[in-house]
N, C-alpha and C positions, 0 to 999 in steps of 0.2 A: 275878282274871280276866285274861285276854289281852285285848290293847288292843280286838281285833273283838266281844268282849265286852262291855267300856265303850259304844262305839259304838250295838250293842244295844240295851243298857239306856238309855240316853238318851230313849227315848219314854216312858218311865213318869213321872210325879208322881214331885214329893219322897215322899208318903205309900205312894205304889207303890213305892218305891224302898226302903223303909223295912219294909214285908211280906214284899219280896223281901232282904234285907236278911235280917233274923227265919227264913225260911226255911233260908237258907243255914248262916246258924249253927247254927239246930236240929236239920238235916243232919249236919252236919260233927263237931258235938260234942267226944267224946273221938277223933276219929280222927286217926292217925299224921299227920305231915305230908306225905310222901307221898302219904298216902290221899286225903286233906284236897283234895290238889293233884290228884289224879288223879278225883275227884268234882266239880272246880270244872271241870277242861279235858270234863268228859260234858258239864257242865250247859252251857257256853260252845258247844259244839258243837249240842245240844239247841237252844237260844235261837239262832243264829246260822242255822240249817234251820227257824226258822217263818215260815210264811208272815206278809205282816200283818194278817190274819183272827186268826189263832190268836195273834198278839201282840197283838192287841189282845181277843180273849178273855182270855190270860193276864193283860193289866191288868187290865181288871175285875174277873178272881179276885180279884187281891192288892186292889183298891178296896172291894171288899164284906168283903172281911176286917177292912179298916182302918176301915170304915164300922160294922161292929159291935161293937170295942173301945169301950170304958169311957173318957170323958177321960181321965180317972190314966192309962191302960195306954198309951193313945198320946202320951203326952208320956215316961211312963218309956221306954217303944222308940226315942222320934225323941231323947231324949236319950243314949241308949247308941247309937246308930249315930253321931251326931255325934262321942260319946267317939271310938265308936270308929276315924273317921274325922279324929282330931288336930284339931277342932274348924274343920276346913275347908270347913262347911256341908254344906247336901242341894241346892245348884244346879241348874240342867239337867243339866252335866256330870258326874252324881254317877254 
């Protein structure tokens, strides 16, 4: 994401962070890098235009998501996000 992006995202929970997280790569999947990149700058822009009503609805989505995983499922997700963030934690500034 674009730094105003990062920014964004800062209000969520590590756990929120970690939904949204999951999302995005379920998105993104097989797609080109390009694409990849050009569905991250929608979604940066999408987040970046909410109010904070609707951002803070959008947390609770990803909260009640995270709220009805399986222990096992959310430690395998908070461990593959940390993978895949070179093991530099889920902080505020995540």
């Amino acid at each position: 994401f674009r730094s105003q992006c990062r920014g964004v995202m800062r209000y969520l929970t590590p756990e929120e962070r970690v939904m949204h997280w999951q999302e995005v790569q379920d998105a993104i999947g097989e797609m080109t890098a390009n694409k990849a990149r050009a569905y991250q700058t929608e979604q940066c822009d999408k987040y970046t235009a909410m109010s904070p009503e609707e951002r803070g609805k959008y947390a609770a989505d990803l909260q009640a998501k995270w709220d009805a995983l399986p222990e096992a499922e959310k430690m395998k997700l908070y461990h593959q996000a940390l993978q895949f963030r070179g093991g530099r934690g889920m902080g505020r500034g995540w």
